[in-house]
C-alpha positions as CSV (number, residue, x, y, z in Angstrom):
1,X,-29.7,-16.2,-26.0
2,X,-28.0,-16.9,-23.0
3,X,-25.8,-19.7,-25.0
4,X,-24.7,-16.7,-27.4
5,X,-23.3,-15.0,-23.9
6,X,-21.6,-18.2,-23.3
7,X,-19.5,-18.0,-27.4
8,X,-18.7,-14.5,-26.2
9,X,-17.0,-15.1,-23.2
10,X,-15.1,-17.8,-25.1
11,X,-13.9,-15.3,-27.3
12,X,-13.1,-13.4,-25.0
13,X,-11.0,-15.9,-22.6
14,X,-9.2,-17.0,-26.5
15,X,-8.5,-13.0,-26.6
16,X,-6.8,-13.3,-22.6
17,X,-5.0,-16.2,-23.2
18,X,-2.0,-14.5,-25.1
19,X,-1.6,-11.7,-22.7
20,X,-1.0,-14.8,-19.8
21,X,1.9,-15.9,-21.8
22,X,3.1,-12.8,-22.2
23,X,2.8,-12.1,-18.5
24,X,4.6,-15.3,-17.6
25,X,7.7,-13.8,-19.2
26,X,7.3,-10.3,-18.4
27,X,7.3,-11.6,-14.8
28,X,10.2,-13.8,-15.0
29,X,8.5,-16.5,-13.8
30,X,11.3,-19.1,-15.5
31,X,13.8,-17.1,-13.4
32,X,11.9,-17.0,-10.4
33,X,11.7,-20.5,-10.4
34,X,15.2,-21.5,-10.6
35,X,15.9,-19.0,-8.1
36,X,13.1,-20.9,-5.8
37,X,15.2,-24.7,-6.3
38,X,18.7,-22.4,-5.9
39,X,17.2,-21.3,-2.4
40,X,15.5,-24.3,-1.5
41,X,18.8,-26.4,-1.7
42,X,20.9,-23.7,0.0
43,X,18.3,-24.5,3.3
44,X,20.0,-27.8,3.4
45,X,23.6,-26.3,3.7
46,X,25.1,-27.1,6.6
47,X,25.0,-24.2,9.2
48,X,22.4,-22.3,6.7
49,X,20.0,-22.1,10.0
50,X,22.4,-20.7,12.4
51,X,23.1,-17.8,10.3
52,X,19.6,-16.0,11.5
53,X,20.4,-13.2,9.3
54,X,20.6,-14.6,6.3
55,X,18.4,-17.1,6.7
56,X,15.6,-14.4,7.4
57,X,16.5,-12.7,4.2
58,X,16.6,-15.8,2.0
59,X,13.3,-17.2,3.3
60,X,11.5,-13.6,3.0
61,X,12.7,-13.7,-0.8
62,X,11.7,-17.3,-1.2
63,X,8.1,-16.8,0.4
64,X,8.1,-13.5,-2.2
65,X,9.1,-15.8,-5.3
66,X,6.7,-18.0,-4.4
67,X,4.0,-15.7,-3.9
68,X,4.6,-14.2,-7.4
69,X,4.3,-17.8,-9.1
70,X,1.2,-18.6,-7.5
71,X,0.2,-15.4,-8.4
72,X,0.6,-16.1,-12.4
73,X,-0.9,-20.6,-11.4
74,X,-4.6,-19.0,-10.2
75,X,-4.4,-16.9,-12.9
76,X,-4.2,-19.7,-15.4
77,X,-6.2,-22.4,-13.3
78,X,-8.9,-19.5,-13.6
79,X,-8.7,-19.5,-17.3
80,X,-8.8,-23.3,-17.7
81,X,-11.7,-23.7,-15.3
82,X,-13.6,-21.2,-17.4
83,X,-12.9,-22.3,-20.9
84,X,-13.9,-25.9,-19.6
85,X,-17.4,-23.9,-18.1
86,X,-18.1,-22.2,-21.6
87,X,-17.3,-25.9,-23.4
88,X,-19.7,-27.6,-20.6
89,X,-22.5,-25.1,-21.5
90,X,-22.4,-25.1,-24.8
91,X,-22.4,-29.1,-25.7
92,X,-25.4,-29.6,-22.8
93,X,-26.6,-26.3,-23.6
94,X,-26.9,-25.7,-19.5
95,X,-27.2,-22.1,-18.8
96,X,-27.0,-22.2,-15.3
97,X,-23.5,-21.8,-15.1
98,X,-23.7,-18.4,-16.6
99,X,-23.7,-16.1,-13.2
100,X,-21.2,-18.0,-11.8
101,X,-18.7,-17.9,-15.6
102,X,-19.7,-13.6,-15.4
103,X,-18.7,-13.8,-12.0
104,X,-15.4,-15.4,-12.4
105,X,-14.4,-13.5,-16.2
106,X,-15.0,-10.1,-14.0
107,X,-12.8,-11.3,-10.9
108,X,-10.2,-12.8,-13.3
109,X,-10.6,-9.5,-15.6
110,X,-9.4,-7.3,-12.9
111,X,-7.1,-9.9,-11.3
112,X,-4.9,-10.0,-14.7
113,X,-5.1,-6.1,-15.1
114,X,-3.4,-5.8,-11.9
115,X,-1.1,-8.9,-12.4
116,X,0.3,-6.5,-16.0
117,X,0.2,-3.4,-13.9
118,X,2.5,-4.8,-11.3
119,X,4.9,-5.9,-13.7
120,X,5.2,-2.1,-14.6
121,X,6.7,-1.1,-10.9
122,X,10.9,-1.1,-11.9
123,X,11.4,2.0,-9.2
124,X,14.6,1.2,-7.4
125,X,12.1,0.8,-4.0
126,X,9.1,-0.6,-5.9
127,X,9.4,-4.3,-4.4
128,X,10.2,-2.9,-0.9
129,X,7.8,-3.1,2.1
130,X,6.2,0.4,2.7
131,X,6.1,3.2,5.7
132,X,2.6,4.9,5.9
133,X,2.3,7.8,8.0
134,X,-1.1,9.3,8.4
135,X,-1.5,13.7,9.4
136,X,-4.5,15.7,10.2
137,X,-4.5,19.1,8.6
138,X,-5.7,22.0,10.3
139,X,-8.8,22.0,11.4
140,X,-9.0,20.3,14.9
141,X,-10.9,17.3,15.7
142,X,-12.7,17.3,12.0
143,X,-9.3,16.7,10.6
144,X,-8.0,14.3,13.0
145,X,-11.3,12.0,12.8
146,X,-10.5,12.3,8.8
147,X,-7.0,11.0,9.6
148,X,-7.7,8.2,11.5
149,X,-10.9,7.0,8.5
150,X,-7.7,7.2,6.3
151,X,-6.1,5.2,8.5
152,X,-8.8,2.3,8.5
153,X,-9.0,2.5,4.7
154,X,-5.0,1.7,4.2
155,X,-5.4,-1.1,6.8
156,X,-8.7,-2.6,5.2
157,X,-6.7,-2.3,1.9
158,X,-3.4,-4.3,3.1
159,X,-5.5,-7.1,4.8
160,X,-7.9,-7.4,1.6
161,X,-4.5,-8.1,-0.1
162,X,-2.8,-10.5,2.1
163,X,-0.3,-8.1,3.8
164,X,0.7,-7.0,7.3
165,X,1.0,-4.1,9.3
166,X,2.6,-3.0,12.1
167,X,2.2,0.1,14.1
168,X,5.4,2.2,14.1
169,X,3.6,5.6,15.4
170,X,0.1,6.6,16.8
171,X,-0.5,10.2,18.8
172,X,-3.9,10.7,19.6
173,X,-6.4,13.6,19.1
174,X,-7.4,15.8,21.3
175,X,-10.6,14.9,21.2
176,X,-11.1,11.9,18.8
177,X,-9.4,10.7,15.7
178,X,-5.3,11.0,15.3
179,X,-3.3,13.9,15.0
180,X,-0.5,11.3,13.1
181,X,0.4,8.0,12.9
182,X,2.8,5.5,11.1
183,X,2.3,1.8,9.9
184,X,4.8,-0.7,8.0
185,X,2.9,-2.6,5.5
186,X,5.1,-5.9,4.6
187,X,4.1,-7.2,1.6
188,X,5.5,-7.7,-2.3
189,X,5.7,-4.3,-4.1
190,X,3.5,-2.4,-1.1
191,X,5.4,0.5,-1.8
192,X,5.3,0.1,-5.6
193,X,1.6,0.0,-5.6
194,X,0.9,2.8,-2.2
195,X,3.3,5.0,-3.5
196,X,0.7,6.7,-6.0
197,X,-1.3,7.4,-2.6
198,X,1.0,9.8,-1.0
199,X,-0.2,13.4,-0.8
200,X,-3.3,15.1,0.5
201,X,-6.8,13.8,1.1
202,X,-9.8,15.6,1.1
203,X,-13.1,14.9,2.8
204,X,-16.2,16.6,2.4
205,X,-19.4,15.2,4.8
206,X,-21.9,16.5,6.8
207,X,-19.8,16.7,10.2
208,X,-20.7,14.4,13.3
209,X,-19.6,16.5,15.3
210,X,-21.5,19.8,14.5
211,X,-25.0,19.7,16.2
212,X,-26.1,22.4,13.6
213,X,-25.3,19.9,11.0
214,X,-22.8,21.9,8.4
215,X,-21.3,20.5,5.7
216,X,-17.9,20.4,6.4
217,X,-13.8,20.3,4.1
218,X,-10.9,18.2,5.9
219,X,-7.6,17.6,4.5
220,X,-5.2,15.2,5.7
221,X,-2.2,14.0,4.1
222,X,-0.5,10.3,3.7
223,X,3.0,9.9,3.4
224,X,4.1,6.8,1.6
225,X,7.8,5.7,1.8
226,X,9.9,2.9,0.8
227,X,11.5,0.6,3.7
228,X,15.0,0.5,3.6
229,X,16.4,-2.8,4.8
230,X,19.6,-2.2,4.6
231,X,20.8,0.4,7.1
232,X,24.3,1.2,4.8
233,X,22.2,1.7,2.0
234,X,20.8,5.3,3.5
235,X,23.5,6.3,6.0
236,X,22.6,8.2,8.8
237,X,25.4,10.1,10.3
238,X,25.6,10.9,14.5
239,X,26.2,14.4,13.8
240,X,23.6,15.2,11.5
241,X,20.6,13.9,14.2
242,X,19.0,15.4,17.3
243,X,17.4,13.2,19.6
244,X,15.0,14.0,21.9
245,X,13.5,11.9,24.5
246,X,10.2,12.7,26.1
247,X,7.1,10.6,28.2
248,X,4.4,9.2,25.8
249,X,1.0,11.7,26.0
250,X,-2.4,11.6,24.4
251,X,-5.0,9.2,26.1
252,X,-3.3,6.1,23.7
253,X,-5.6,3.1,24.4
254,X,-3.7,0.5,23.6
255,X,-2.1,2.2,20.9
256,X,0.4,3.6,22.8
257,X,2.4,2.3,26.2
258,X,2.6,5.1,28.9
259,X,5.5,3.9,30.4
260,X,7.6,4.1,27.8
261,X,10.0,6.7,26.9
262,X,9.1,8.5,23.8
263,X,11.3,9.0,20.6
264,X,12.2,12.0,18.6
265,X,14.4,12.3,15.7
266,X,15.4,15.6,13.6
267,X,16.8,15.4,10.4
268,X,19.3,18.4,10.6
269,X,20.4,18.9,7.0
270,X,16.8,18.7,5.9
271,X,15.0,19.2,9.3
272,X,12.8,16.1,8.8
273,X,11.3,15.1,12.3
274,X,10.2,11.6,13.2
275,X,8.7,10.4,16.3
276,X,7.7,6.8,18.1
277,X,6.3,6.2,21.3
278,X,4.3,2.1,20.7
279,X,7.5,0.2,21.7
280,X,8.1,-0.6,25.5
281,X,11.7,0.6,25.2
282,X,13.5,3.6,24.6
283,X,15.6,1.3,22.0
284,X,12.8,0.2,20.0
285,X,11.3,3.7,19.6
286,X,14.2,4.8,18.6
287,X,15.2,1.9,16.0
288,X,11.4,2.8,14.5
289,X,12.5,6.6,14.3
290,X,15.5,5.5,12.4
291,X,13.3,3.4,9.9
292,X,11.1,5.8,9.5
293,X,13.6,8.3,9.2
294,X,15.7,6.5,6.0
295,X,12.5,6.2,4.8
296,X,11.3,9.5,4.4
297,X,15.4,10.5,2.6
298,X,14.7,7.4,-0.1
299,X,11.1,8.9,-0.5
300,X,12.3,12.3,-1.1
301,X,15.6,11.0,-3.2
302,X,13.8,9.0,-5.8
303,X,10.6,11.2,-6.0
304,X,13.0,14.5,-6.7
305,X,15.3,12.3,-9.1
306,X,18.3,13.4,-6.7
307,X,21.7,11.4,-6.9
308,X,22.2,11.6,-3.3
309,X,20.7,12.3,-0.1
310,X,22.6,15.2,0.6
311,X,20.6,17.1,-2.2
312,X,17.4,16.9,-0.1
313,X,16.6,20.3,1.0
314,X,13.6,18.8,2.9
315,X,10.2,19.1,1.6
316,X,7.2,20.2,3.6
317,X,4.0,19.0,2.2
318,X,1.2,21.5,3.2
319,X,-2.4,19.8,3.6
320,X,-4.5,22.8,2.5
321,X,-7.2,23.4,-0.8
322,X,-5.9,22.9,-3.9
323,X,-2.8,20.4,-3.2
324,X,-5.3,17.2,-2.8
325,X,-4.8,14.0,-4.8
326,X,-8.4,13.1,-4.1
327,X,-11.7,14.8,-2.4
328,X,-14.3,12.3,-1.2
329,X,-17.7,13.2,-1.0
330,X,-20.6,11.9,0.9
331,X,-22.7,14.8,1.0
332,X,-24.8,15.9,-0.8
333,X,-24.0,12.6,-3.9
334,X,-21.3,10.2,-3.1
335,X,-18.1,10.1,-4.6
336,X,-14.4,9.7,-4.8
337,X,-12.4,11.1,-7.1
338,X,-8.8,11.3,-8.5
339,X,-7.9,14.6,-9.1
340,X,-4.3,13.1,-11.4
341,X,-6.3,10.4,-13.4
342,X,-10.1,12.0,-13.3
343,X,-10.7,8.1,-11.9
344,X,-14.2,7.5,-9.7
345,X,-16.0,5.4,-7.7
346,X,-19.5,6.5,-6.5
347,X,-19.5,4.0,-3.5
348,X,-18.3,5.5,-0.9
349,X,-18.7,3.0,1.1
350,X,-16.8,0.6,-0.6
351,X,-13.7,2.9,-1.1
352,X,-13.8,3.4,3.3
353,X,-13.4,-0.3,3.2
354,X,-10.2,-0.3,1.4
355,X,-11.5,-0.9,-2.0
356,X,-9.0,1.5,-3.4
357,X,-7.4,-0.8,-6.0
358,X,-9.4,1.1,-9.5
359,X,-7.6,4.6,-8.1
360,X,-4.1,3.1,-7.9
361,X,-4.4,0.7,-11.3
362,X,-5.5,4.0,-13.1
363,X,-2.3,6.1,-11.6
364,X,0.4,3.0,-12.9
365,X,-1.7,3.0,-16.3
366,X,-1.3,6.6,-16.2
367,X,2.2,6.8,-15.1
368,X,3.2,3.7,-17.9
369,X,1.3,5.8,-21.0
């Protein structure tokens, strides 16, 4: 019986094996490649090194290149090393490879689904890094707890996937949890694939901190934006910005350094505000407020269809009932569910973790029809 299993997956690996050729050239791998030799040989240019600016671009696109090849090699050094399992098994009639084969098919499975997914993200900002800010809705310290579980799941998710963050934003609660904060996740396509996560969360749980024990709703909303490297690209004129500088509050932890001086940036045509008080300089805060800032007007431009910034009229998203993306349940069942793409996952637990990758696969499938 178990030897039948083993002709199955064979069958089914001969099925795969077309749709990894296909991927090669849907992800331009033959391009990518020449492009790899192309940059590798302008690194021994003479004065290549001293030009720290370009330098820093050409290696970020040649670690991306890279990164995208090896992507599409462990794909197919995944589908060799199982074919040669199911051959193994079947001429020595060994079935004790046949956890380790269902284990690898299923990895592989979901690996090459996401592989083709990716391939769909042409958005003009899909490939950028990504600028994550977190909100609590109302609802006091129930919301900001919410906000800051968000928070955890996002970062969970970008280390499970190799990325980085960095901290951009963080103002306490008032009594735990965040009322906001902001991360840049660095990464290929970040924004391409987080971009389906933007809007309002909704919670529903037995609250920790209600010694009657209610079940309680909390909304909280996540912003996802494209980061815009270059500063012409989205121009930000002197007289259209306030700036206001104040002390960094909140307790902070090591979130936030008190003797820095605080950053606030409004948007007047669209009356977007921005804030950063991490950085140790008034400089730094304010250079985040500015990323942040031409992040939010790309957002807002490409996800309106709008030929230019000046269109925006500025967009406030309200984090109330009936505007949520996604409620999460852990009382009285378990369960997170997609309110766009009916997608579900019944463990909670692992969707906390960062295990959010079947909720954005189903919004690109969606989104490609």
């Amino acid at each position: 019986m178990a030897l039948l299993q083993f002709e199955e997956y064979q069958t089914k690996l001969n099925a795969c094996k077309p749709e990894l050729d296909h991927l090669a050239e849907a992800m331009h791998l033959a391009e990518a490649r020449l492009e790899i030799e192309k940059l590798h040989a302008e690194a021994e240019e003479p004065g290549y090194w001293s030009d720290l600016e370009r330098s820093q671009k050409a290696q970020q696109r040649l670690k991306s290149l890279q990164a995208k090849c090896d992507k599409h090699q462990k794909l197919s050094a995944a589908w060799d090393d199982m074919t040669t399992m199911c051959q193994m098994a079947l001429e020595e009639g060994d079935e004790s490879f046949l956890p380790e084969l269902a284990e690898s098919f299923a990895k592989f499975s979901a690996d090459l689904e996401q592989t083709r997914l990716s391939t769909l993200l042409t958005g003009e900002y899909d490939a950028n890094n990504a600028i994550v800010t977190f909100h609590a809705g109302a609802g006091g310290t129930e919301a900001q707890d919410w906000a800051q579980m968000l928070y955890r799941m996002y970062t969970m998710w970008t280390d499970r996937h190799g990325y980085k963050y960095t901290l951009m934003d963080w103002q306490d609660g008032d009594q735990a949890g965040i009322k906001s904060a902001t991360i840049k996740i660095e990464g290929e396509n970040a924004y391409g694939f987080l971009k389906s996560e933007h809007g309002v969360h909704r919670l529903v749980r037995i609250s920790p901190f209600d010694a009657s024990g209610r079940r309680q709703t909390s909304f909280a909303a996540v912003e996802v934006m494209p980061e815009i490297e270059d500063a012409g690209e989205i121009e930000l004129r002197d007289e259209d910005i306030k700036m206001d500088v104040y002390r960094s509050s909140g307790a902070g932890g090591q979130k936030v350094n008190k003797t820095s001086s605080a950053v606030r940036l409004t948007h007047i045509p669209t009356g977007i505000v921005v804030s950063s008080q991490v950085e140790r300089s008034h400089f730094q805060n304010l250079e985040n407020c500015k990323e942040m800032l031409r992040a939010k007007l790309a957002e807002i431009k490409e996800r309106e269809h709008l030929e230019k910034i000046e269109d925006i009229k500025g967009v406030q998203m309200k984090i109330e009932w009936g505007s949520q993306i996604r409620s999460y349940v852990f009382m009285p069942y378990t369960l997170a569910k997609d309110t766009r793409t009916g997608y579900e996952n019944s463990n909670i637990g692992a969707v906390m973790d960062g295990d959010i990758d079947g909720f954005i696969n189903a919004f690109l499938a969606m989104k490609a029809g």
